[in-house]
DRENPA-258464 format. One record per residue (C-alpha): residue number from 1; residue in one letter; x, y, z. Coordinates in steps of 0.001 Angstrom, whole numbers, plus 500000, padded with zeros to 6 digits. Layout:
<sites>
    i  aa       u       v       w
  NUM   A       X       Y       Z
...
</sites>
This chain:
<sites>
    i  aa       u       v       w
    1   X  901991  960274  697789
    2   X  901898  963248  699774
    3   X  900095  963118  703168
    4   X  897455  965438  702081
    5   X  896416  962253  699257
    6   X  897406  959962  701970
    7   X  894448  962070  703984
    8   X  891921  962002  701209
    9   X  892340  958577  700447
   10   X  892066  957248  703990
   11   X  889023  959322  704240
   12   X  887508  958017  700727
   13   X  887958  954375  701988
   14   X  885928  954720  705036
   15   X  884119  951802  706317
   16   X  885732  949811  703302
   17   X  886975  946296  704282
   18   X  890609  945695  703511
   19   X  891917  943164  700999
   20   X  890697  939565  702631
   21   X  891407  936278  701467
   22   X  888740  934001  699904
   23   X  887433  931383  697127
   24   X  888700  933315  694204
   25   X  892660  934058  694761
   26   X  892636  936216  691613
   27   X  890184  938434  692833
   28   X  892894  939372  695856
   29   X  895571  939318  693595
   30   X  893391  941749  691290
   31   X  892608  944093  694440
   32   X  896008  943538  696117
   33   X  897636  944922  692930
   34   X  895367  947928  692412
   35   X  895781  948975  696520
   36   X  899430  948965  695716
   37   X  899073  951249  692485
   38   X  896564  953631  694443
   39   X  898756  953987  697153
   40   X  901875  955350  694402
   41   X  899141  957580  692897
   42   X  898367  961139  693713
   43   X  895466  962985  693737
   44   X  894162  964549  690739
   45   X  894666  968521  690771
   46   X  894141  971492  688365
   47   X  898256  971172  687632
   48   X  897034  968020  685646
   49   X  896028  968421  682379
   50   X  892552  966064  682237
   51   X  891771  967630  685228
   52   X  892472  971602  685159
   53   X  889101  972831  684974
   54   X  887314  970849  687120
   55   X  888564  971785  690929
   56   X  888401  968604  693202
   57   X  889516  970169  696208
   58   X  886061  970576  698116
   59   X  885735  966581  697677
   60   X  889037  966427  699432
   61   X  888307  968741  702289
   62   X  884928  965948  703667
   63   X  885849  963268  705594
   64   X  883703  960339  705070
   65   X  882427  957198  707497
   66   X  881246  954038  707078
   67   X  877690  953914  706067
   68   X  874786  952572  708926
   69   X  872628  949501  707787
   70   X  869429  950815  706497
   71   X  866827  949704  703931
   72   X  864682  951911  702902
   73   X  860882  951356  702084
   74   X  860274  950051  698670
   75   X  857532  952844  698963
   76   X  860339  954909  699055
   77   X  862271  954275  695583
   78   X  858901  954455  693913
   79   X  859547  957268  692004
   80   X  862532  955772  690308
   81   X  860844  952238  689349
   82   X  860963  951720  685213
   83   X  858006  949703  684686
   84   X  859320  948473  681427
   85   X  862645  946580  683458
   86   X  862348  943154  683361
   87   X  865017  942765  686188
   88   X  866243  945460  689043
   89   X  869165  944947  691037
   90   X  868925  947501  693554
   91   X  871976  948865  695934
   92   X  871704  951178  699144
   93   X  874647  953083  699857
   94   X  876474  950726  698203
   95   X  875229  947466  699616
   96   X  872800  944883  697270
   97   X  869520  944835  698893
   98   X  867545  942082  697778
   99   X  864514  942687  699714
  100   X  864174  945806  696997
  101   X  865820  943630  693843
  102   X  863746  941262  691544
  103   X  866318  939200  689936
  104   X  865594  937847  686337
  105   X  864095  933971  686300
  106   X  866790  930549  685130
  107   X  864733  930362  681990
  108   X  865284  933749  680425
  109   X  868475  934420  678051
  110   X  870036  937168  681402
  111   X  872097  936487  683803
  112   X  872061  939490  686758
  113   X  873387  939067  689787
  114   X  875608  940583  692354
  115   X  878947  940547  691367
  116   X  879979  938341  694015
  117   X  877427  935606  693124
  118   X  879072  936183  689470
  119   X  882231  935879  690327
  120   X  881400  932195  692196
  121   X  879405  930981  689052
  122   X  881272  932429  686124
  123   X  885246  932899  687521
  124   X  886943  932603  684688
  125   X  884579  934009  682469
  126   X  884868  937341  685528
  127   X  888722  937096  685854
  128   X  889062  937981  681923
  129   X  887244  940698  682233
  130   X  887125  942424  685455
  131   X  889466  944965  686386
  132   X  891150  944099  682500
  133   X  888558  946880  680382
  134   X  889118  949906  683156
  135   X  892360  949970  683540
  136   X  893557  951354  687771
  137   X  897136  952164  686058
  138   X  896851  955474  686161
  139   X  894022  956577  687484
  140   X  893168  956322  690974
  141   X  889559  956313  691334
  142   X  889210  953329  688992
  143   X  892322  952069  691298
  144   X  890606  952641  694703
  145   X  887357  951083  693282
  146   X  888962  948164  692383
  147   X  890983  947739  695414
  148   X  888032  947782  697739
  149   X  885759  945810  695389
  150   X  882553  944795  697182
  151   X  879254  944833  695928
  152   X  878332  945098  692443
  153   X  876491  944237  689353
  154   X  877173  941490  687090
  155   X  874752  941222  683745
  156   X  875334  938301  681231
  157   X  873559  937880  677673
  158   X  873161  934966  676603
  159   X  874581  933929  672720
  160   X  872286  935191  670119
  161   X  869297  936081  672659
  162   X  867407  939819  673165
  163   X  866736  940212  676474
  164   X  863198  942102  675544
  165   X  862968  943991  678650
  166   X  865581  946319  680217
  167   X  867505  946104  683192
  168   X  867320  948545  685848
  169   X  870427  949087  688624
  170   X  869831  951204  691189
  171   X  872335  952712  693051
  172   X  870605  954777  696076
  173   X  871854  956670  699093
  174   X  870780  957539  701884
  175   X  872936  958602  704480
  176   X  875543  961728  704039
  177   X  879274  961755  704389
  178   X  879516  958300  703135
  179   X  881500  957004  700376
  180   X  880727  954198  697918
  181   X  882039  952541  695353
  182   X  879639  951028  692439
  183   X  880083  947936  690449
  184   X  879159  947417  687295
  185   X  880133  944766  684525
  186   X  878260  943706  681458
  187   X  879110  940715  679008
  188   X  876963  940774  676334
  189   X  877818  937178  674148
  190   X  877722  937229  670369
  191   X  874755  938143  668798
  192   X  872861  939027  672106
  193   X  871090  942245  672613
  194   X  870725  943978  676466
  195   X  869518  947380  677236
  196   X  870746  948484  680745
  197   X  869495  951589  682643
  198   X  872773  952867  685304
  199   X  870566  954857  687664
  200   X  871861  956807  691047
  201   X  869852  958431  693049
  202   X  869600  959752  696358
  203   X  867098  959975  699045
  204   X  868948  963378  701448
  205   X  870476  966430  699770
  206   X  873724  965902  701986
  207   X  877283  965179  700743
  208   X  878263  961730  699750
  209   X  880469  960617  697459
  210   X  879653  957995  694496
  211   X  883159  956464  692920
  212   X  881841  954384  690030
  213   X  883509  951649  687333
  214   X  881418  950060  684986
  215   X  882822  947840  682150
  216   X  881372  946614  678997
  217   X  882712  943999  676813
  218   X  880170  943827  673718
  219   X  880573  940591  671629
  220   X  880668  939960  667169
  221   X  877191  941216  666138
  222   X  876051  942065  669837
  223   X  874328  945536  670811
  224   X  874335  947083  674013
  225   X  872535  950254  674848
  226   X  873468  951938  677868
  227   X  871022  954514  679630
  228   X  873091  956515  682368
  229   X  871323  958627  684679
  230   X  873014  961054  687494
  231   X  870343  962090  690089
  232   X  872612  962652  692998
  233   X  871826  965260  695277
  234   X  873097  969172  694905
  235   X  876009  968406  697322
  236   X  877013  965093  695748
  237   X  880329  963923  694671
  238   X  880347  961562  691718
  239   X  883040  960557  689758
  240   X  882377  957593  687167
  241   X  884584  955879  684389
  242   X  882636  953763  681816
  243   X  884960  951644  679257
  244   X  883408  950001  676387
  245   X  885375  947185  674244
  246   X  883582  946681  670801
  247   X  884430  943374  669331
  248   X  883819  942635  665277
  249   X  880424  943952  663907
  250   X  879802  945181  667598
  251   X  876899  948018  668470
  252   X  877234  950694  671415
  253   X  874507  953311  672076
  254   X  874853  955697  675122
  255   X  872475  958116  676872
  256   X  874308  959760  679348
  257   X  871995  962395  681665
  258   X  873702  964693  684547
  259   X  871476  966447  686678
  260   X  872714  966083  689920
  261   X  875859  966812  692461
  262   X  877951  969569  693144
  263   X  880968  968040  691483
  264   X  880514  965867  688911
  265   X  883027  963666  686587
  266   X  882093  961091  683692
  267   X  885114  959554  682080
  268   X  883199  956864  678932
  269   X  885815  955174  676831
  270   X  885280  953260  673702
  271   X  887849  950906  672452
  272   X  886938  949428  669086
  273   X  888697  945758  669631
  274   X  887416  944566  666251
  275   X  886329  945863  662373
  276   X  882759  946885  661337
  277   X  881772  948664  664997
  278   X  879426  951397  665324
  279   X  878953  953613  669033
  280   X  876639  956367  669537
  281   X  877291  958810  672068
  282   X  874640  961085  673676
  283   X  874801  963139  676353
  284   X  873440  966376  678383
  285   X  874077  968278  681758
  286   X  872080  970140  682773
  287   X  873286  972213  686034
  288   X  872516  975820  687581
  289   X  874236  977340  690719
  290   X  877394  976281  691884
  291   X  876983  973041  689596
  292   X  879963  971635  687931
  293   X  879577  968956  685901
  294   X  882941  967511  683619
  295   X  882461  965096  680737
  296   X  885849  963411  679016
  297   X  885138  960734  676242
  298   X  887787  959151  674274
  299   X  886833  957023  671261
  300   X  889743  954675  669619
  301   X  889067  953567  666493
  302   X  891967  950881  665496
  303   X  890439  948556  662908
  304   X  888986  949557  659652
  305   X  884971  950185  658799
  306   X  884380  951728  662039
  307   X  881518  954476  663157
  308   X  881401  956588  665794
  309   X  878538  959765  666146
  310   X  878445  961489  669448
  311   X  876453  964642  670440
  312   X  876769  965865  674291
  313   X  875161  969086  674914
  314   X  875434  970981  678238
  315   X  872680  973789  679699
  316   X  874525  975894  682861
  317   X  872750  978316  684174
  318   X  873623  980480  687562
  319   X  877080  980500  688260
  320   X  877725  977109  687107
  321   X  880408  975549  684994
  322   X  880258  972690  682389
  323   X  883465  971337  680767
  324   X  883682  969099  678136
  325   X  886162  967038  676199
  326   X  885918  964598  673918
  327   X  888903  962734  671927
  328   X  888951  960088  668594
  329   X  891668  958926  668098
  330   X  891613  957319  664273
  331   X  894667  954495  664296
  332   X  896867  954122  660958
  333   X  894628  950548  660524
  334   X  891751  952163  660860
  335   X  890431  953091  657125
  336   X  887304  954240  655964
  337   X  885877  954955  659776
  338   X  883294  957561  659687
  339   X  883314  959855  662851
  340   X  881311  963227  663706
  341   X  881191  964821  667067
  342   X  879503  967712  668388
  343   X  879291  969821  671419
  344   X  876563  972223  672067
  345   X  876419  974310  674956
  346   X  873438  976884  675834
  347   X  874704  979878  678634
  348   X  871751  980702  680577
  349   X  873349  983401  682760
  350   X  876514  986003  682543
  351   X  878018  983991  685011
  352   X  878047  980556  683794
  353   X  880362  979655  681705
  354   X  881440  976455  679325
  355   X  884849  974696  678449
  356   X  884812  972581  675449
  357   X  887902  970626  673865
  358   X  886548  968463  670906
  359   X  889767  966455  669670
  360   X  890368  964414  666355
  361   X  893513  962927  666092
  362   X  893977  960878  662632
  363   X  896595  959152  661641
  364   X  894790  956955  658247
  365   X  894212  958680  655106
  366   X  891026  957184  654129
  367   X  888560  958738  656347
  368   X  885688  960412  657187
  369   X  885896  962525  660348
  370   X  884110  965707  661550
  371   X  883902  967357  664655
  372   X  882332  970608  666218
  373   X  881523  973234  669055
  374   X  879258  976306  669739
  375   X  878941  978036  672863
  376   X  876198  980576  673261
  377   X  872972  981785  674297
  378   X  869291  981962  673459
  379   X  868824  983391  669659
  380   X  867195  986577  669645
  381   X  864992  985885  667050
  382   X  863726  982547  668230
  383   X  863222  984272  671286
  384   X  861104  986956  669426
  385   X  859506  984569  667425
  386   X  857469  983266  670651
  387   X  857110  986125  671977
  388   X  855050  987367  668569
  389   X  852682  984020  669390
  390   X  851902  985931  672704
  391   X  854331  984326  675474
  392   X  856156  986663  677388
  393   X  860052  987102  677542
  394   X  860582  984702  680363
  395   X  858525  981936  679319
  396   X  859846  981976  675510
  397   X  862888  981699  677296
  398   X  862013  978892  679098
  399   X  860521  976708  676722
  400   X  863112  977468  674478
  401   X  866083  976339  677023
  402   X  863714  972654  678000
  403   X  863131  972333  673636
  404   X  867264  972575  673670
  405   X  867405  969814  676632
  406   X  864354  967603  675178
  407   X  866316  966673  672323
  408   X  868961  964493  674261
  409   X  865726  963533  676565
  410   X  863760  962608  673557
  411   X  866449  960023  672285
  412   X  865832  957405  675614
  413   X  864119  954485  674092
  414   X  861886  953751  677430
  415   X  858805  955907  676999
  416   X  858094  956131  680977
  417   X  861802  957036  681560
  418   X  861952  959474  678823
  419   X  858575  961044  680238
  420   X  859815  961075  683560
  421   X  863262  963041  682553
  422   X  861472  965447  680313
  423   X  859084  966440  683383
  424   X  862595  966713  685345
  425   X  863875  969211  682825
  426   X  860434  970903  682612
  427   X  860594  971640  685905
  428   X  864034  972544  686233
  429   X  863953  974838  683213
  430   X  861237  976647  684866
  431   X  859157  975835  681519
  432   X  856765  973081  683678
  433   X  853735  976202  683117
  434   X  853733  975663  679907
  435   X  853072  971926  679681
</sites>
């Protein structure tokens, strides 16, 4: 590694406590061996392929520091509450704050917890999992997470359960120039059913950086669905890698939203482990100014009777720039799977401008597989079309751009959330007049 990584890495790790020995000897062994691989891995650059488009080197020119104790108000994170989450496990600036948590009850089928209370009560049940779905090989944010694991998330489904009401985690800053590193692992148990809303926010509009892992492991006949929302502030940082493992007859939906940050990454992988799995994908950015927001998605289908639909759409408008790409892999075992992906993107200015790489790589004969990508702008005649019901040029335009963005919105199954994101895009569409 090259002392400008050496630099960047030091300065990512600020405040972070170094490997330490405790209870759980695995756990150092787990973080011992990712420090080492972090430490032989470079930073990412344009020269590398996954990352060409998307620029990192502003994120490596801000040195970070250890972030002050503060709890906010609960007053304070008001306007992020879901009212329909039946737990919250809330973190600020990357410490658990259970002053501002409510933590589910013994008697109901969840278990959610910081990770480190999950780790004590479930090891082995942890060591199988953690650090074994996102692999730190070759990446080194997942790497650097790992190594410096500290506070987390840790959700459990029971067996054959439906935990009714969603969970909400809440990752919240509040002081700049710091760097965290999120948490997150879910075990949903065969047959169970969770619903889990990812949710970072901020409280400044300073630079920060948020370096997130979350990993899934979804059980024979279990369904997760997995609301991810990016809120960060307009300087942000935030780079996040989501990995999914599907066993037999297992159910994945996704709603990803990116709003926030100046530079923004989302790496989701779904690994179908078993036959008879079915993931949904859907996404949206939605950026303006020097916004730059990159998603990569990889879906491996390697077992027969599997279906994967994914539709990410992307809105830049300004001088901002959206990049996506999205790979299936279909695995000589993996017959009959059924896969369609699409990428829509919507230009709102001669100076923004899209990337888009939908992949389908097959390798079975007895499939179903489609896949798709437009890049444009605002149809002239829809654009007419309102403007013959009497709106004028800039507010057809308008509603037309938030109708695009709704329809990602729209697909959130928690009517407050939903309601709260399409008054976000409203706003930020500059169609809010029209409401």
């Amino acid at each position: 590694m090259d002392a400008a990584s050496n630099a960047f890495r030091d300065s990512l790790l600020a405040g972070q406590s170094a490997v330490a020995a405790g209870r759980q000897a695995w756990v150092n062994r787990l973080r011992a061996e990712a420090l080492e691989r972090a430490n032989a891995l470079a930073v990412p650059t344009v020269r590398d392929e996954d990352w060409r488009f998307t620029d990192l080197s502003p994120l490596y020119r801000v040195a970070f520091r250890a972030a002050d104790t503060y709890v906010p108000q609960a007053a304070q994170l008001a306007p992020w509450i879901v009212p329909e989450a039946g737990a919250r496990l809330v973190f600020v600036d990357g410490r658990f704050a259970p002053s501002l948590s409510a933590l589910p009850t013994a008697d109901t089928p969840l278990f959610a917890a910081p990770l480190a209370t999950g780790i004590e009560r479930h090891g082995p049940v942890v060591e199988a999992r953690l650090g074994q779905i996102a692999g730190f090989q070759q990446d080194l944010f997942v790497a650097l997470n790992t190594a410096y694991l500290q506070d987390g998330a840790m959700l459990v489904a029971a067996a054959h359960q439906k935990v009714a009401e969603p969970v909400h985690v809440l990752f919240v800053s509040t002081q700049k120039d710091v760097a965290v590193h999120p948490r997150v692992l879910v075990i949903a148990e065969s047959g169970a059913e969770l619903t889990l809303v990812e949710d970072y926010v901020t409280l400044h509009d300073g630079a920060y950086c948020v370096n997130a892992v979350t990993e899934i492991t979804v059980a024979p006949n279990a369904l997760v669905h997995h609301v991810k929302l990016q809120r960060d502030s307009k300087a942000a940082y935030h780079v996040a890698t989501g990995t999914v493992r599907l066993e037999r007859d297992g159910r994945y939906r996704s709603n990803s939203i990116a709003l926030g940050a100046r530079i923004s990454r989302q790496n989701l992988n779904v690994v179908q482990a078993g036959p008879n799995t079915e993931c949904h994908l859907d996404g949206l950015a939605l950026i303006a100014g020097r916004q730059l927001a990159d998603t990569h998605s990889f879906i491996d289908h390697a077992l027969p009777h599997g279906t994967s639909r994914q539709l990410h759409k992307c809105v830049a408008g300004g001088g901002a720039h959206a990049v996506f790409n999205g790979r299936v892999l279909v695995r000589p075992d993996a017959q009959q799977t059924d896969s369609a992906q699409q990428n829509r993107n919507l230009l709102l200015s001669d100076k923004a401008h899209v990337d888009t790489k939908p992949q389908l790589e097959i390798f079975a004969d007895d499939v179903k597989c489609a896949h798709g990508a437009t890049v444009g702008q605002l149809e002239a005649e829809e654009v007419f079309y309102l403007r013959s019901r009497g709106l004028d040029d800039t507010a057809a335009r308008n509603l037309l751009t938030y109708a695009f963005a709704a329809d990602i919105v729209n697909r959130i199954p928690l009517p407050s959330l939903a309601a709260q994101l399409r008054a976000t895009v409203l706003e930020q569409t500059g169609a809010k007049e029209l409401a």
